[in-house]
TIDRENVO-353548 format. One record per residue: residue in three letters; x, y, z of N, C-alpha, C in turn. Coordinates in steps of 0.2 Angstrom, whole numbers, padded with zeros to 4 digits, always signed. Atoms other than C-alpha are relative to their C-alpha. Last residue first. Example, Ala and Ser with C-alpha at 12.3 -4.5 7.8 and 13.67 -1.06 7.14 Angstrom:
SER-0004-0006-0001+0068-0005+0036-0004+0005+0003 ALA+0004-0006+0000+0062-0022+0039+0004+0006+0000 
***
This chain:
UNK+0004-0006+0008-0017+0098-0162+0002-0007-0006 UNK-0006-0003+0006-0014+0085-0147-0002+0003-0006 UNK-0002+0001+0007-0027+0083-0135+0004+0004-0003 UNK+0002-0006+0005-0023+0083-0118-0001-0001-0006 UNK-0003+0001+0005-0028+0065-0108+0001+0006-0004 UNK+0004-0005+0005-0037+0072-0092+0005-0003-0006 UNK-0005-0008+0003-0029+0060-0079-0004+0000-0006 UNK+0004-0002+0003-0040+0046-0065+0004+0005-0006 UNK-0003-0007+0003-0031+0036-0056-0004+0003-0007 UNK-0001+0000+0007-0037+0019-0047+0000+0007-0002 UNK-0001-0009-0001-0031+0012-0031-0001+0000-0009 UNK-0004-0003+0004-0041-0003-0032+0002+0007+0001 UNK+0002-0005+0000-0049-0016-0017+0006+0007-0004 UNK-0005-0003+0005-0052-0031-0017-0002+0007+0000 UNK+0000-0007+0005-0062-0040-0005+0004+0001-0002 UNK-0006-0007+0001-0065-0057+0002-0002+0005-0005 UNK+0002-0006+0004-0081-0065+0009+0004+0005+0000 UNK+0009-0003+0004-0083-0081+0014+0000+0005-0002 UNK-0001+0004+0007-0062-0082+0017-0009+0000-0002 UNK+0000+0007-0003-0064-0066+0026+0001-0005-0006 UNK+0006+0003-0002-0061-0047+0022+0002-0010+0004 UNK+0002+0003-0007-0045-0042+0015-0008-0003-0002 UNK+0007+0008-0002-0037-0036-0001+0002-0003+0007 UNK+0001+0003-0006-0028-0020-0004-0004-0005-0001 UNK-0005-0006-0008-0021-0007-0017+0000-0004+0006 UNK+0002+0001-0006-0022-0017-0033+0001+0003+0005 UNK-0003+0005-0004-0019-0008-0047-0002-0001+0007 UNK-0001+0003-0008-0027+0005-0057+0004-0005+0000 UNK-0005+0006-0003-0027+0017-0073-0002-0006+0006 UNK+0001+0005-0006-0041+0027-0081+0002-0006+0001 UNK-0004+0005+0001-0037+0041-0096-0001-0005+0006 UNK-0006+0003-0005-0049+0054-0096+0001-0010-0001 UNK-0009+0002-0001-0056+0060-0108+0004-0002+0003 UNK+0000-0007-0001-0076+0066-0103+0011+0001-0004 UNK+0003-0002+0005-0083+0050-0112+0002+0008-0001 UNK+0001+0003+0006-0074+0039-0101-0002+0003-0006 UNK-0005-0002+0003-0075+0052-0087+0006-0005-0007 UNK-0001-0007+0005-0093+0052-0088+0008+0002+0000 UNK+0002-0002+0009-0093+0032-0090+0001+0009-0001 UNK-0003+0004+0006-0082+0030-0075-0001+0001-0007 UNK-0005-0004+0000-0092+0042-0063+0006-0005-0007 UNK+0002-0006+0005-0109+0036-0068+0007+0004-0001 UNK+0002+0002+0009-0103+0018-0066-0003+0006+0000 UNK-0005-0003+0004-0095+0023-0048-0001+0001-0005 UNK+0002-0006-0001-0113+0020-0035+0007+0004-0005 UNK+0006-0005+0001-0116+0005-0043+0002+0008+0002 UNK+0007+0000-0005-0099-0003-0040-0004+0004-0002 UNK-0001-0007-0003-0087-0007-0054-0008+0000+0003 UNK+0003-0004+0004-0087-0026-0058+0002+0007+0003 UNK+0004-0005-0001-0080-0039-0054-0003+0004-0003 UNK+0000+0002-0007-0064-0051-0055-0005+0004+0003 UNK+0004-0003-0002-0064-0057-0074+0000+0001+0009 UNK+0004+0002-0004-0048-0063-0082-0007+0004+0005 UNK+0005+0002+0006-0041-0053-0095-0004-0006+0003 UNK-0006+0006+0006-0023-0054-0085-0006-0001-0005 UNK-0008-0001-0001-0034-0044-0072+0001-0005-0004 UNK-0001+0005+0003-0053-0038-0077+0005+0001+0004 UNK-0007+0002-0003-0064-0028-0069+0004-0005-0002 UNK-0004+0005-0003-0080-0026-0079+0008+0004+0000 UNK-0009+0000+0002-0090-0010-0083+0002-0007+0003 UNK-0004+0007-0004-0110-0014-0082+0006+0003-0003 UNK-0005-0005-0005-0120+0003-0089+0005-0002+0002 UNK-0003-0003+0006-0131-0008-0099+0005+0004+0000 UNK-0002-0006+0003-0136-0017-0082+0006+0003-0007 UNK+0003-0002-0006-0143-0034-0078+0000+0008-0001 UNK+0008+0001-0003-0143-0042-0096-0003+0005+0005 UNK+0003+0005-0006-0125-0035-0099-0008+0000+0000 UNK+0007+0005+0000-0126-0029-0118+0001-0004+0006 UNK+0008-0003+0002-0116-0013-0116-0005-0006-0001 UNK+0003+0004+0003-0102-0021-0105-0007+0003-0001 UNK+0006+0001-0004-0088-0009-0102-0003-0005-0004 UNK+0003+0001+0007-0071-0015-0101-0009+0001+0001 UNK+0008-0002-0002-0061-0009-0085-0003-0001-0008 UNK+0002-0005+0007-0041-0015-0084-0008+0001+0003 UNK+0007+0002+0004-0029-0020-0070-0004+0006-0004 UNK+0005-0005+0005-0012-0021-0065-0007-0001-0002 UNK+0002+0004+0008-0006-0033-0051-0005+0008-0003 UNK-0001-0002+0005+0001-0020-0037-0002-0002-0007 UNK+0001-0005-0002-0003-0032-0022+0003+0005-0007 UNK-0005-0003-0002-0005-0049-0029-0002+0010+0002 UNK+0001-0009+0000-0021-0059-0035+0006+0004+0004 UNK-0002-0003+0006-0020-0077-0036+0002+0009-0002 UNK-0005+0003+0001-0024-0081-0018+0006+0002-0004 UNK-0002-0008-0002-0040-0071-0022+0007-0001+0005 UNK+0002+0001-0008-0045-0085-0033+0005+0006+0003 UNK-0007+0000-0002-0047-0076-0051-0001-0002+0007 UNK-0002+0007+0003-0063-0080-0060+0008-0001+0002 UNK-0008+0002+0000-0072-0068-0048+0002-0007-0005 UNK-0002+0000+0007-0089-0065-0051+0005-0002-0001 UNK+0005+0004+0002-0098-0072-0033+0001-0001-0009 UNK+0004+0007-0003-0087-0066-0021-0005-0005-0006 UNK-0006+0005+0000-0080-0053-0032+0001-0007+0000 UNK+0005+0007+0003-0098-0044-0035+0007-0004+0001 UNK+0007+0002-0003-0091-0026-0033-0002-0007-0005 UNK+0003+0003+0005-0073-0023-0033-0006-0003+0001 UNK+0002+0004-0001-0070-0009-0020-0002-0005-0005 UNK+0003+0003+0001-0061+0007-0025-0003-0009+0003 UNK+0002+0007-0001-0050+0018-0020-0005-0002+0001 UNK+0004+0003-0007-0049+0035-0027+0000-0007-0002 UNK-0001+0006-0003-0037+0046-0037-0005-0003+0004 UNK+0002+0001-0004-0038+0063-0046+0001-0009+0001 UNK-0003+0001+0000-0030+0074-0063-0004-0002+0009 UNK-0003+0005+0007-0039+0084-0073+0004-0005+0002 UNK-0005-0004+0002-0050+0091-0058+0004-0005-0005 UNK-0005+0006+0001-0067+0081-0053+0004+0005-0006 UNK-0006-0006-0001-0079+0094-0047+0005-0004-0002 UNK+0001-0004+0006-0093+0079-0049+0003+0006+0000 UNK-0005-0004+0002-0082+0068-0040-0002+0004-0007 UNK+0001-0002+0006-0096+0057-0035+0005+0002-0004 UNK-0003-0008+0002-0088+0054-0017-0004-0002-0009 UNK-0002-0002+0009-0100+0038-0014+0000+0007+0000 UNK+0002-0009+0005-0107+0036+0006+0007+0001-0005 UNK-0008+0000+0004-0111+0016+0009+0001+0007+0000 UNK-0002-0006+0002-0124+0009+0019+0006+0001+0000 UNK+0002+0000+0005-0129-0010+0022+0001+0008-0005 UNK+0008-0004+0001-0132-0009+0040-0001+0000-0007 UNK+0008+0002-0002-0121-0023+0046-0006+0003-0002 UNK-0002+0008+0001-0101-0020+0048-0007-0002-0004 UNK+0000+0005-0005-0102-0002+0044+0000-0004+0000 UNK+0004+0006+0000-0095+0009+0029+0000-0004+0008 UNK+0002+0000-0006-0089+0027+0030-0003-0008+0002 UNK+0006+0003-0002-0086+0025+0013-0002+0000+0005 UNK-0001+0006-0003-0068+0032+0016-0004-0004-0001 UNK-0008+0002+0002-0065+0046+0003-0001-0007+0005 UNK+0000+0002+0005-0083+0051+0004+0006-0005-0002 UNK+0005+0004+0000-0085+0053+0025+0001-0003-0010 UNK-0002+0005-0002-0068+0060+0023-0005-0003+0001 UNK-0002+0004+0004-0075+0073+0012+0004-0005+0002 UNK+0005+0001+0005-0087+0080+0023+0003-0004-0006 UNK+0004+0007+0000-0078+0079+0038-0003-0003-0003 UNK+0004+0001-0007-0064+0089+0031-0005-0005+0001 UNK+0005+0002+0004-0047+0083+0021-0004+0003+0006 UNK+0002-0006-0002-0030+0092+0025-0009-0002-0002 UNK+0004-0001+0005-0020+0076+0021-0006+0005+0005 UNK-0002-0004+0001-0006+0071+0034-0006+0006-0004 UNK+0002+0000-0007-0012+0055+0039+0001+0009-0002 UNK-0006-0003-0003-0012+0053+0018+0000+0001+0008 UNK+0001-0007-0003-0028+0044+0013+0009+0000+0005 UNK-0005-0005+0006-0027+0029+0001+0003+0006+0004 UNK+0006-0003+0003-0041+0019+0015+0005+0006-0006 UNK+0003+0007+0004-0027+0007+0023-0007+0003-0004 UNK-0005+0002+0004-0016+0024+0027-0007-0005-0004 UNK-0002-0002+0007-0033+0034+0034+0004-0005-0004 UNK+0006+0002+0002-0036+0019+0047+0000+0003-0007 UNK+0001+0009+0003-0018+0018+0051-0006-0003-0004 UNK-0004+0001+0007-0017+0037+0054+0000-0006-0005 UNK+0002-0005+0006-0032+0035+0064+0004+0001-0005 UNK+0000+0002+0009-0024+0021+0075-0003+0003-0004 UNK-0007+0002+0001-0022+0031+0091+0003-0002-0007 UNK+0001+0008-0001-0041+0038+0090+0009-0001-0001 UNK-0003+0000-0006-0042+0058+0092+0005-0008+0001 UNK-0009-0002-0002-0046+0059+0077+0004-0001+0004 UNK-0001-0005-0003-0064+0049+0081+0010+0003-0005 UNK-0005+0000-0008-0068+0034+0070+0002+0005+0003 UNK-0008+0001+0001-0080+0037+0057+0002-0001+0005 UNK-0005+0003+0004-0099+0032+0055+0008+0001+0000 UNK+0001+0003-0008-0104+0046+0071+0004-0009-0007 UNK-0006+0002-0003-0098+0056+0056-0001-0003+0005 UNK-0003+0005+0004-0115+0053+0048+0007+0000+0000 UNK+0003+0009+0001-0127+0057+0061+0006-0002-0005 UNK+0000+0002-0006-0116+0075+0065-0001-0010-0001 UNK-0009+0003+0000-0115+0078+0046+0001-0003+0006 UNK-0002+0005+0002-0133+0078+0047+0004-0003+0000 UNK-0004+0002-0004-0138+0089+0062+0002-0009-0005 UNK-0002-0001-0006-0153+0097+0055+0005-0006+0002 UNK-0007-0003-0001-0155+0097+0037+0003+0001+0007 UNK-0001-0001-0008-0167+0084+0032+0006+0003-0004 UNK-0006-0004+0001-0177+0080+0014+0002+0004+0009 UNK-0006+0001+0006-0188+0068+0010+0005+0003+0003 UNK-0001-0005+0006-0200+0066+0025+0005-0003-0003 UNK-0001-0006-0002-0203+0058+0043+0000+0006-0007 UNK+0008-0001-0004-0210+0042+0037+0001+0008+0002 UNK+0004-0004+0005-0193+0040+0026-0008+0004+0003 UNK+0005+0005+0001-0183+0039+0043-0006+0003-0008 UNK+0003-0006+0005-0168+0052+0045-0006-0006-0004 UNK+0002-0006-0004-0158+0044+0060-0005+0003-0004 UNK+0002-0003-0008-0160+0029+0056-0002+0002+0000 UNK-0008+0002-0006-0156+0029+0035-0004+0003+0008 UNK-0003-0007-0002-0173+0028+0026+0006-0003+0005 UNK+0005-0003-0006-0186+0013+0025+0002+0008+0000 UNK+0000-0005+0000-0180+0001+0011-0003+0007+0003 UNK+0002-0005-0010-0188-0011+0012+0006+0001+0001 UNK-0004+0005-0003-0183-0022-0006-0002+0002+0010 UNK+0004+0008+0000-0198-0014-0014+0006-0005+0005 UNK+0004-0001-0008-0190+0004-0005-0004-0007-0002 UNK-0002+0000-0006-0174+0000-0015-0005+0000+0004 UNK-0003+0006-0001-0180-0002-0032+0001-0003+0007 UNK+0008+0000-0003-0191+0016-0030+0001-0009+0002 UNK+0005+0000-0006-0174+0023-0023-0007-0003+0000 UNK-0003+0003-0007-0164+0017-0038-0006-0002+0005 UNK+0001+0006+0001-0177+0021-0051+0002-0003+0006 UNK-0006+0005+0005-0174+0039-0046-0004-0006+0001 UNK+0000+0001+0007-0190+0051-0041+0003-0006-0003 UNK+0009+0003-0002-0189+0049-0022-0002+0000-0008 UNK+0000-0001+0008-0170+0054-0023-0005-0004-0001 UNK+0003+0006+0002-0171+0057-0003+0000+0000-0007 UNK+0006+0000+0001-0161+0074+0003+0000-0008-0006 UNK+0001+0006+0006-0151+0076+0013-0004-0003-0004 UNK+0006+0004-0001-0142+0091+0020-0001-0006-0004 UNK+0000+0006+0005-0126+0100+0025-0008-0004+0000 UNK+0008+0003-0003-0124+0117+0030+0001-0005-0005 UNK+0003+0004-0006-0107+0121+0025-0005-0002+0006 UNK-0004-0005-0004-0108+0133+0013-0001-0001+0007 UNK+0000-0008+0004-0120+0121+0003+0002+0004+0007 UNK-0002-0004-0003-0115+0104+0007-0002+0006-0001 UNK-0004-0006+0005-0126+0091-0003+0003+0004+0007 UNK+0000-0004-0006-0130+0073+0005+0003+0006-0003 UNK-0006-0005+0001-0139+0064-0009+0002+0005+0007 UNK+0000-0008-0004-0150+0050-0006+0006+0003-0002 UNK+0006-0004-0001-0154+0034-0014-0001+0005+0005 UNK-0002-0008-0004-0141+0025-0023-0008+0004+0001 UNK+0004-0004+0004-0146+0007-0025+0005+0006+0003 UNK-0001-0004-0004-0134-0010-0020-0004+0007-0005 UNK+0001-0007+0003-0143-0025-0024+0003+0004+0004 UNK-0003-0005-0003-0138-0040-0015+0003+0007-0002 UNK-0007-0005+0003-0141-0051-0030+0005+0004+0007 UNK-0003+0006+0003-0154-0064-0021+0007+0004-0002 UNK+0001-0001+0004-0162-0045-0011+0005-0007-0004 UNK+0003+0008+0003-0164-0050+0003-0001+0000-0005 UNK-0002+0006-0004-0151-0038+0012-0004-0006-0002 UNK+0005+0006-0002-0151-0024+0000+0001-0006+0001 UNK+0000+0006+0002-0138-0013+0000-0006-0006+0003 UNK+0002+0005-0004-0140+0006+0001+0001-0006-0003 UNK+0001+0005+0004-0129+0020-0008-0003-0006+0006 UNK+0002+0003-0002-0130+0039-0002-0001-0008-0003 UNK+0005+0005-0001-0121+0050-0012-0001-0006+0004 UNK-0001+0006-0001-0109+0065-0009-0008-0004-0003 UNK+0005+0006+0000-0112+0082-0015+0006-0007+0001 UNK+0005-0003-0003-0100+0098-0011-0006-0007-0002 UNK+0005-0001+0004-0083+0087-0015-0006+0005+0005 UNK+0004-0003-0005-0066+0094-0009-0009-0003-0004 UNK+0007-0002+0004-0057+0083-0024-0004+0003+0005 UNK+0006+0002-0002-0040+0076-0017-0004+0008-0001 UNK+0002-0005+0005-0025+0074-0030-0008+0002+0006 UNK-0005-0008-0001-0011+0065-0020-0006+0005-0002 UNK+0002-0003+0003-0020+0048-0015+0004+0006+0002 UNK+0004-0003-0003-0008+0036-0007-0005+0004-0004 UNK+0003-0003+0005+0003+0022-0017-0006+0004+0005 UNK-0004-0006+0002+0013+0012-0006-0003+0007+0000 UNK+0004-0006+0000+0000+0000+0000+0004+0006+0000 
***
């Protein structure tokens, strides 16, 4: 885990991603948006999106603290409920948590984009928060999670080394999604790109940019390992 992020993205929107727990797939939906505006931070439910109408047939209720029964849209004491997901600073091993998530200890990030840059993920609830990286500068970084491993992988994850390079192939005639990118290594399949990054991948697929990775880390359990890419973003200049 050499390799840190250098280029980081202050975002003003995060997204809210849930995982459906009975769902045979283990759906994951984007279903709220948490926006910044001059730091007041709110959140508002995406009651419109396919996602969100996907996620409430699976039940789907609302995050805790911000229950759908209550409404669409919260602003009081967001950030609060969803840094209670992070570790304190204070914490001994903080450095250590940033390192194993790209993050520099050193790195000037606030709580609104260390909620994005880490997932803020818990063991158990099924909630994720996705940097978008719609301010996305010619040149940025983030670690990624390969989604579906456990069950797409054609690589044992034995096989898999720390820096193996890897590619991204979209798949416009998956069944499930049109959208689908694959994870490939050696042209082997080891996933996919998570639901809440396939809008980020295709617009800077189509925006220029150039999109490297390598392996940054794998853990988890033998039921249930993960992989997890540092992958690079650069604006390719055109040449006259």
């Amino acid at each position: 885990m050499s390799k840190l992020i250098e280029h980081i993205v202050e975002p003003n929107t995060l997204l809210l991603s849930w995982q459906a727990q009975d769902s045979k797939a283990r759906s994951r939906y984007i279903v709220a948006e948490l926006l910044n505006s001059h730091g007041t931070i709110a959140l508002n439910y995406l009651t419109e999106s396919e996602d969100y109408q996907s996620a409430r047939k699976h039940g789907f209720s609302g995050y805790p603290a911000f229950q759908i029964s209550k409404g669409s849209k919260f602003n009081n004491q967001v950030l609060d409920a969803f840094g209670r997901r992070l570790p304190p600073r204070s914490r001994s091993d903080f450095s250590r948590y940033l390192e194993l998530r790209g993050i520099s200890p050193t790195s000037d990030l606030s709580e609104f984009a260390l909620l994005g840059y880490t997932g803020a993920k818990l063991p158990d609830d099924g909630f994720e928060i996705v940097h978008p990286f719609y301010e996305m500068t010619s040149e940025f970084e983030v670690i990624i999670e390969v989604a579906g491993f456990r069950y797409e992988s054609e690589v044992d994850i034995a096989d898999i080394n720390l820096n193996d390079n890897i590619s991204f192939t979209p798949e416009p005639d998956n069944n499930f999604d049109k959208n689908a990118i694959r994870i490939e290594l050696g042209g082997a399949k080891l996933g996919y790109v998570s639901r809440g990054h396939i809008e980020l991948f295709q617009r800077c697929l189509a925006g220029g940019y150039s999109v490297e990775a390598e392996v940054f880390r794998k853990n988890g359990t033998a039921d249930r390992p993960l992989v997890y890419l540092f992958t690079h973003f650069l604006l390719v200049e055109e040449t006259a």
